[in-house]
Structure formats: structure tokens, C-alpha cells
N, C-alpha and C positions, 0 to 999 in steps of 0.2 A: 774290639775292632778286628779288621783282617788280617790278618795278622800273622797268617804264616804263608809261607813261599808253595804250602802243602797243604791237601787235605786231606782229615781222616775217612779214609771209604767216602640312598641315603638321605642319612638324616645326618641334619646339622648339628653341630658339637659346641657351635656358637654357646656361649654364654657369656657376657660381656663380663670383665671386671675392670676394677678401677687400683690404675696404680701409679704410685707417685711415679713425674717425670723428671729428666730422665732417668732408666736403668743404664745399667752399664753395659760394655763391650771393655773384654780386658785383650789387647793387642795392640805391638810392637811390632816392624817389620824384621826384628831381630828373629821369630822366632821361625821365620822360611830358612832359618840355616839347620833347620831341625831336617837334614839332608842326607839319606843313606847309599846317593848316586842317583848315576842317570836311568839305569835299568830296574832301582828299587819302585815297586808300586807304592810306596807312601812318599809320593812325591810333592814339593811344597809348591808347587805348582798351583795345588788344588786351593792351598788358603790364599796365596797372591788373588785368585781367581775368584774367591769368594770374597776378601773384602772389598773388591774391585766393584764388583756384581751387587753389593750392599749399599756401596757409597752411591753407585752410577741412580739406583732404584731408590734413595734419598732415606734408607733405612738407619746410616748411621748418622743421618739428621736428627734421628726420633731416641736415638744412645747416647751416652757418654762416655765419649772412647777415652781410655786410662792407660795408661804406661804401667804394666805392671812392676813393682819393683825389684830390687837387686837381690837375689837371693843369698841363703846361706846354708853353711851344714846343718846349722840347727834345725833349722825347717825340713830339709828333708830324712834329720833321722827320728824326722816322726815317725815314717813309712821304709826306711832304709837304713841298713846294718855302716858305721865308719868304712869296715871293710871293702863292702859293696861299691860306697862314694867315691873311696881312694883307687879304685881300679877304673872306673867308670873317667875318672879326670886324668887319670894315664892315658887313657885311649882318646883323649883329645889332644894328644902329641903324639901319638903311635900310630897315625890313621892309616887305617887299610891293612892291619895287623887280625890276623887271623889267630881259634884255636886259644882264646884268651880264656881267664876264670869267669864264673857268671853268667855265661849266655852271650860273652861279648865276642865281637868276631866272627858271625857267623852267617848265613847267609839273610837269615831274616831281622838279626842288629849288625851291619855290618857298621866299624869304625867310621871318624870319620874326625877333621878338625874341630875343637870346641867342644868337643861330645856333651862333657858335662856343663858349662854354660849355659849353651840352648836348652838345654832339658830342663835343666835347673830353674833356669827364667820359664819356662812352660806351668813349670812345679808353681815356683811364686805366683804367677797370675791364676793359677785355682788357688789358691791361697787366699790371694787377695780380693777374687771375686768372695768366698766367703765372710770372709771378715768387713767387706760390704754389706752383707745382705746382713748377716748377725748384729753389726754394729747399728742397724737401720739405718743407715743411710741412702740406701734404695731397697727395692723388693725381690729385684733380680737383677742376677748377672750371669755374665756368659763368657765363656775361653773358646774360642771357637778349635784352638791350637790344643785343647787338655783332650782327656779322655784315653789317657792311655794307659788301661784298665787291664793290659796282660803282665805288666812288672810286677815281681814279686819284693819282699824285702831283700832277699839277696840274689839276684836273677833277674836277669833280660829277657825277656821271650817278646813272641809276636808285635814285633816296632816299636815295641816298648822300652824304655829307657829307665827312666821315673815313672812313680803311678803317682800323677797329678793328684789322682782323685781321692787315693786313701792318704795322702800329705793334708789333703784340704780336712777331709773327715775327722780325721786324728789332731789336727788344729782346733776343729771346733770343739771336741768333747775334751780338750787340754781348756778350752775358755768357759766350762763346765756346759757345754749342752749338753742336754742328757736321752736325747731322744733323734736320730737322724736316718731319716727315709734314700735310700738307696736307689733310683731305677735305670738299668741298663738295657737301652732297647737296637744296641750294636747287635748285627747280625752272628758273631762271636761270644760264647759265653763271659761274661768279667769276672773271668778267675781270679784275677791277684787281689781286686777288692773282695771279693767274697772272703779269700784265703786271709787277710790280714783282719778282719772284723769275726772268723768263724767262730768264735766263739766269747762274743761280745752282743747281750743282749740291747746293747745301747742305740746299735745299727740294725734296721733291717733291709737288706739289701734281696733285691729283687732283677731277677735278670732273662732277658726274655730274646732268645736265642735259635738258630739253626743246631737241630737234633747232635749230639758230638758223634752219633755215630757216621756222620758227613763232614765234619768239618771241624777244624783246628779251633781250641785246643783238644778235645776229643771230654772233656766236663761240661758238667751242668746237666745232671739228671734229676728228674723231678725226687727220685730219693736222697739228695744230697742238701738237705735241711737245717745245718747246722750243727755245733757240736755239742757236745753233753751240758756247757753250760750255757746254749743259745739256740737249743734245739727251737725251729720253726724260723727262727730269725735269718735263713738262707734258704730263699724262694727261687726254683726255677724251672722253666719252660719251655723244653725244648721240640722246636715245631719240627717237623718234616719237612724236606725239600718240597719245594715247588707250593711251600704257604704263600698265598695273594691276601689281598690289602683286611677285608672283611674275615677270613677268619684267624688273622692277626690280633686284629685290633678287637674281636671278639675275647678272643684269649687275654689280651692286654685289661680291656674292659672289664672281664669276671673276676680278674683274680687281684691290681692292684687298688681301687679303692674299697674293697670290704677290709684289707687290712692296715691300707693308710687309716682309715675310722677308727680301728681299733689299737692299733700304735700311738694315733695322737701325734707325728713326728714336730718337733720343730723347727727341722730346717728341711727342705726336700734337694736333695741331691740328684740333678739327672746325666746321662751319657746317652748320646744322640749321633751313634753312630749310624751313616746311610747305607749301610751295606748290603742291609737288607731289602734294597732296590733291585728292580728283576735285570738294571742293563748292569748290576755289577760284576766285575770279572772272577773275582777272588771266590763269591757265594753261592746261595742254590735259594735264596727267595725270591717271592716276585712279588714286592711290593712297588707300587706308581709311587710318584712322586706327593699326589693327593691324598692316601695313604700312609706317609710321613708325616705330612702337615697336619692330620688330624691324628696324630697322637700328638702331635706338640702342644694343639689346642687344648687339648684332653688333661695334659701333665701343666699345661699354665693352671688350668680350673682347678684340678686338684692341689696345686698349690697355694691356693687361697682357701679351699674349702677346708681341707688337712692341716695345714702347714704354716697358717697366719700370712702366709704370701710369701714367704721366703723362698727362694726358688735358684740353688745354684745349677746351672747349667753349662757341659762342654759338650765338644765335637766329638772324635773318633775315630773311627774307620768308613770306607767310605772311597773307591778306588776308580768310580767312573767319572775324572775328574772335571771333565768339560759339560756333560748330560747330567749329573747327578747333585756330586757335592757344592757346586758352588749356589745352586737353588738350595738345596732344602736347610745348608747354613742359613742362607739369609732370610727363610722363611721362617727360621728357627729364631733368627734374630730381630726380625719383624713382629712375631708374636709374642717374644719378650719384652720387647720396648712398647707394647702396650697397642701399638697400629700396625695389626697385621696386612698383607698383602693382599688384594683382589687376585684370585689363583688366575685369570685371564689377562692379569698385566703380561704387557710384552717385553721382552729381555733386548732393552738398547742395543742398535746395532752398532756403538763402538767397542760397547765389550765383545758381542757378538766376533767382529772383526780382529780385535785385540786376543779372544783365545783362538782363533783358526790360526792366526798366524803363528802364536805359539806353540801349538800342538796339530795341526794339522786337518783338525776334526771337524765337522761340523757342527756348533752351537745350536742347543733348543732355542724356539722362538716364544716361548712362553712360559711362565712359571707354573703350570700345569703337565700333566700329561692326560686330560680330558676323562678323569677318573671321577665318580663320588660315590666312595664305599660307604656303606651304611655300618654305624657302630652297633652291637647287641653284646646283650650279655644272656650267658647261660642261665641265670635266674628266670629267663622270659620263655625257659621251654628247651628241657635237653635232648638233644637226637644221639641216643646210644649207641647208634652205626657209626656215627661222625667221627672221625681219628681225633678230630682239635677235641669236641664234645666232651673224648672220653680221656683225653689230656687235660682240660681244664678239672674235670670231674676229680681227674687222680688230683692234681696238684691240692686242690680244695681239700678233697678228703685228708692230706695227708699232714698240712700243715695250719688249715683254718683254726681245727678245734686247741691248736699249741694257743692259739690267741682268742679263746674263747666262742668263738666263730662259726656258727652252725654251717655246714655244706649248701651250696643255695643252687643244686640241679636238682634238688626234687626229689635225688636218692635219699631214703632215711639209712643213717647208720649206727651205729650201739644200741643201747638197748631203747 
């Protein structure tokens, strides 16, 4: 997700599937106190705005919206040191305390009341959306409020508090799964999940990102693989500023289902940060809003074709909050619940109404931005001048053959 105050320097996708109804939606309006001020750009503005925008568009008709439950230490020292927990719940009576252990206090965690409740309650609902989806009791669920994929076990970084999403991961492989697919398509590399699976061949975590040499956290180069005992099992992508929707989702395209295939994952894990939308403030992509929607459709299909349909999904990053996020959550939420959205539907003019007045801005009038990128994959014909080309080319070469995986641009390599 966006995650620091700073930075460092078509064709249709359609493929219908069938899935029991309803999935879920895990949210509570507890978790808009996940609040780091009025000037912080993760402001919860944006979720008020999106479940607003989901309900008014009769999305959370087609879910089953759950209360996540009451958290505890134990769950979060899946992913988190005692140490970490105990300072983290200090700075929810210390608010606005600067210069603390951790990463806390600072300008991109700053304190605040409750610190660790909200967070905590954020943790349990990925939590809980997995142990949905593993217990069968639906095929997907969704934290619209998770994804906060820069926490480390002992560290705060980039609005991150808790990592939802290595709490949920290290939940499941505690209830023996043995196999869980990773994909992070936040405009920000997912450092702290990659960091706490790096050398866990159980996890393959895949993450599809703005180059670090532009942007916070300044990781996630296509050499960073994994560690000696999970070498290949740490996939990543780091595009160039100024990537638009098709050689995105090109990139996305070549490199995540040849090795969802060959992992076999059992549960598919996603992170769906918007950030990488071209009106966002914090990043340097430019992907439409059309361009979002079809990787989502992309990562639902794969979740059934890979994955038995198991499909945990959270939100993110994502800082253009009146144009951006409150669409591509719901469209994210729409294609989960199984009746995705006509991208020409129009956006109600009482929410329309109800965000100008809260923010000031003017509201899109459509669930589009009149885009349709064409998906491809590098298999169909590589162009050796092409930057993405010769980025997907490296990534392949570098990590395919760890999964048995032949290079599929066409270049032969070994003997």
C-alpha cells in the first residue's frame, strides 16, 4: 500500500464461474477508527465511502456482511513479537506521542486512541475471512479494511500497524494448509508479507509493484527470490513509472498463472491495493479504473481454476479517495459475490452528493473510466525492446525453472 509520507527517487476476461451464495464481506464501522488524523493520507474516509457506494449499488445485497470478531494476542503473535503488541497498546493511551520503539510515532504511523484495538479488530477480520473460506463455508471473502502489507513482526512502517495478512496466512498453515498462494497487486512492494514467509516454501507470495527505485519501500526487485530454504517462492515485479492498464496486466498475465499451475495453491490469498491508479497521489502508475477491474476478474478465475475457489481477499493502499477507492473496492466486492457490476452503471447521486459534501470534490459519475485494456501474455510473442518484455522475460528466467517451469518468451535458456 502507499505507504510512506516519501518516495524513493480488449478482450474480455469474462469467464463465468459458479459460486455458492452468499460470500462474505468482513466489516464493522469500528474499523474507520483505524485513524492517523486529519492530514494523514490513509484516511478512513475512504472505507465509510466505499461501503456506502457498495450498499447504495445493492453489492452488499449479493454478500454477507459479518462482524468480524474480538481479537486476541494470540492471533496476532502469529505475525508479531509480545514485545511489538505491548508497545503498540501503549500508544493507544499515549496518542500523539512521538519518537516511540517500532516505527511508532512517526510521521507515516503516527499514534493515535485505541491504536491497538482497531488494528487488532482489522487483524481478526482477515482472520476470519480465512477461516471462512478454509472451513467451506463460502468460497470468498473479503476485508475491505485488511491489507496492510508493510508491518513487519517487530515494526510499523508505511500505515501499517498489524499485517492482516501474514496473521491470516500463518493462521492457516497453523490449521495444516500446506500450500498458500500469495498475490499483491498494491502499487507498493508487500514487504512485510514477503519478509515473514521468505523462507517458507509453503507460501508463494507474489507481488506486482512500482519499480523501488521510485517509490517507498525502495524493495521488491526481480532478484529478490527468496531465501536459501524457499529460493523462487518470492516473486517480484517491479514496473516503471508511468505503466498503464495493458502492460500491467500483461506482466500480471505471464507470470501469475504459470506458477499458480505449478504450486497447486490451496487457498489463494489476495491484496488489492488501488494505488496503482493514474489519479493517485502518493504513486507514479497509470492504471484506469477498467484496468483494476480486470485483474480482479482475472484473480476471481484463477481462484477457481488453481485454488478450488478459495479466495481470501483485502483492500490496501489506495489514496484517491473520492475517484478511486470507493469504485474499485466495490467492484472488487461485486466480483466476489459472484454479480459483478455493468462497468457503465452510474454512481447514485446521493452518494454522489453525500461525498462532495464531505470532501469537497467532485464524485465520478460512473463505475468506469471508458477504458478496455486488452489482456496478453508474453507466451503470444516477445518484443525484446519492450522494458515490460524484458522484465517479464527476466522475472520468468529467474524464478520459473525453481518450479520446474520452462521460460515461455521464446528465449531458449541452458543447455
Amino acid at each position: 500500500m502507499a505507504d510512506s509520507l516519501s518516495s524513493v527517487g480488449s478482450v474480455s476476461t469474462r469467464n463465468p464461474v459458479s459460486d455458492p451464495a452468499p460470500n462474505r464481506v468482513l466489516w464493522d464501522e469500528s474499523m474507520t477508527r483505524y485513524d492517523f488524523g486529519a492530514n494523514h493520507p490513509m484516511a478512513p474516509l475512504r472505507l465509510d465511502l466505499t461501503m456506502r457506494l457498495a450498499n447504495e449499488l445493492g453489492v452488499l445485497d449479493t454478500l454477507e456482511v459479518v462482524k468480524p470478531p474480538e481479537p486476541d494476542d494470540a492471533l496476532l503473535l502469529l505475525g508479531h513479537s509480545q514485545e511489538y503488541i505491548d508497545s503498540v497498546r501503549r500508544c493507544g493511551v499515549l496518542a500523539h506521542s512521538v519518537d516511540l520503539p517500532h516505527g511508532l510515532g512517526t510521521p507515516d504511523v503516527p499514534t493515535f486512541i485505541d491504536m491497538h484495538d482497531v488494528s487488532a479488530r482489522i487483524a481478526s477480520a482477515t482472520v476470519e475471512a480465512a477461516r471462512s473460506v478454509w472451513s467451506g463455508e463460502v468460497s470468498h471473502a473479503v476485508n475491505p479494511a485488511g491489507g496492510l502489507h508493510h508491518a513487519m513482526r517487530e515494526l510499523a512502517s508505511g500505515f501499517c500497524v498489524y499485517n492482516d495478512i501474514t496473521v491470516a496466512i500463518a493462521w492457516l498453515l497453523e490449521q495444516g494448509v500446506e500450500r498458500v498462494a500469495y498475490v499483491d497487486i498494491d502499487v507498493h512492494h508487500g514487504d512485510g508479507v514477503e519478509a515473514a514467509f521468505w523462507d517458507d516454501p509453503r507460501v508463494l507470495t507474489v507481488s506486482l509493484h512500482e519499480s523501488p527505485q521510485t517509490l517507498f519501500p525502495g524493495t521488491g526487485y526481480v532478484s529478490d527470490i527468496g531465501g536459501a530454504s524457499a529460493e523462487g517462492f518470492a516473486v517480484n515485479l517491479p514496473l516503471p513509472a508511468g505503466t498503464g492498464d495493458e502492460p500491467w496486466l500483461r506482466a500480471l498475465n505471464s507470470i501469475v498463472p504459470p506458477l499458480l499451475n505449478a504450486f497447486a495453491p490451496q487457498v489463494l490469498v489476495t491484496q488489492h491495493g488501488c494505488d496503482s491508479h493514474r489519479l493517485d497521489p502518493l504513486a507514479h502508475l497509470s492504471l484506469s479504473i477498467d484496468g483494476q477491474r480486470t485483474a480482479y476478474e482475472l484473480l476471481h478465475r484463477w481462484s477457481h481454476v488453481y485454488a478450488d475457489g478459495r479466495w481470501v481477499a483485502t483492500g490496501g493502499g489506495g489514496y484517491a479517495i473520492v475517484d478511486v477507492v470507493p469504485r474499485a473496492w466495490t467492484l472488487l466486492m461485486a466480483e466476489l459475490s459472484g454479480s459483478p457490476l455493468d462497468p457503465a452503471t452510474a454512481v447514485p447521486q446521493a452518494w454522489r452528493t453525500y461525498a462532495q459534501e464531505r470532501t469537497t470534490l467532485t464524485p465520478p459519475t460512473t463505475m468506469t473510466d471508458d477504458a478496455t485494456p486488452r489482456v496478453s501474455d508474453i507466451a503470444d510473442g516477445l518484443n525484446p525492446d519492450h522494458e515490460i518484455d524484458q522484465l517479464i522475460a527476466s522475472v520468468q528466467e529467474s524464478v520459473f525453472p525453481l518450479h520446474g517451469i520452462l521460460p515461455r518468451h521464446g528465449i531458449q535458456t541452458g543447455p
